[in-house]
C-alpha positions in Angstrom: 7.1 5.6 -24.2 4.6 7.7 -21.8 6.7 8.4 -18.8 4.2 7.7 -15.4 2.9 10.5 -13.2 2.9 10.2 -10.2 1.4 11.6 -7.2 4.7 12.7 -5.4 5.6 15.0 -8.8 6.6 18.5 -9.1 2.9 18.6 -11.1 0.9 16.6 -8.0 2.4 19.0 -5.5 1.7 22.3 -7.1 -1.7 21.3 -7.5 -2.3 19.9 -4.1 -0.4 23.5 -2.9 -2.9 25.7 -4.7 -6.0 23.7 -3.9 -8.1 25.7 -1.4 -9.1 24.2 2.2 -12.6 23.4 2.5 -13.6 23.2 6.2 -16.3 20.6 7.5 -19.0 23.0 8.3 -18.9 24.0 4.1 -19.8 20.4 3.3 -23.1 19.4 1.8 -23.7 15.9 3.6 -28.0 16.8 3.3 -28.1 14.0 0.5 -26.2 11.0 2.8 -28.8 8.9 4.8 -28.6 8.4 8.3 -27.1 4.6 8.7 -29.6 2.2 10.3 -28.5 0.3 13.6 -28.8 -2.9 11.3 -26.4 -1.4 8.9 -24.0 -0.9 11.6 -24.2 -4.1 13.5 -23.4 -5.5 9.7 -20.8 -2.9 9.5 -17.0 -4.8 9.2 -13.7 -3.9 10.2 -11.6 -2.8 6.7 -8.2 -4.0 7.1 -5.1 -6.0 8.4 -6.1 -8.1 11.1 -4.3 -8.8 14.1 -2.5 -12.1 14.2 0.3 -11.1 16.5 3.1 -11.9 13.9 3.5 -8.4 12.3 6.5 -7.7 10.2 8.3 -4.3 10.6 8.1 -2.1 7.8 11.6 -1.0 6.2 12.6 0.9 3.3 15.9 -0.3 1.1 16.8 0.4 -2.4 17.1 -2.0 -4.5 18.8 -1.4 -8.3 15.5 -1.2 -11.2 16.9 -4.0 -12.7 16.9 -6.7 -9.9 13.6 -5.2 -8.2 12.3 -6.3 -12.1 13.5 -9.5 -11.8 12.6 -10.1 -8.6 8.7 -9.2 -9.9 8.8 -11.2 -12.6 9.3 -13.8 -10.9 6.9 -13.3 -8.2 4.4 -13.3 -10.9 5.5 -16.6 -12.1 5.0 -18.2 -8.4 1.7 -16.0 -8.5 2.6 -14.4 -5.0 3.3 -10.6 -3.9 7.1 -9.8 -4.9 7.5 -8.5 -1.3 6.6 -11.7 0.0 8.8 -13.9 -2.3 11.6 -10.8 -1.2 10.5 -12.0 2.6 11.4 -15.7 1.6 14.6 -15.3 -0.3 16.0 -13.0 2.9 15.0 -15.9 5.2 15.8 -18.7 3.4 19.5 -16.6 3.3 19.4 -15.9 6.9 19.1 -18.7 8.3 20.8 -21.3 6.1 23.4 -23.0 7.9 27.2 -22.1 6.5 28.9 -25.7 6.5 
């Protein structure tokens, strides 16, 4: 089995350590039109939007084995295994102990 690099590897950071700085006023932008005034009135904002009900990012660790299951069966419900994670924690927190 072909173990994963990633970036965040002894490998990665060397790299990134001996890669030389570049500054702006090296760079070649001659061959990048101007954009119009149409293309920026078209232009879109790229990400999240506001909806006034973000979650808090956290970090927890979680054993291999149960984040596995916990994906495969995210795929199953065809959903992001963070969100089903989301839904399991608050159907948990907030069912009613009899």
């Amino acid at each position: 089995m072909k173990k994963k690099r990633f970036a965040s590897s002894a490998r990665a950071r060397q790299r990134a350590k001996n890669a030389r700085h570049m500054p702006d006023s090296r760079l070649d932008l001659t061959d990048i039109p101007e954009a119009t005034g149409e293309q920026l009135r078209r232009a879109r904002r790229v990400g999240r939007p506001v909806t006034g009900n973000a979650k808090q990012l956290i970090a927890i660790r979680i054993a291999p084995r149960l984040l596995a299951q916990l994906r495969r069966l995210a795929a199953k419900h065809s959903k992001p295994y963070q969100t089903l994670i989301h839904e399991l924690l608050e159907r948990a927190a907030f069912k009613r102990v009899a």
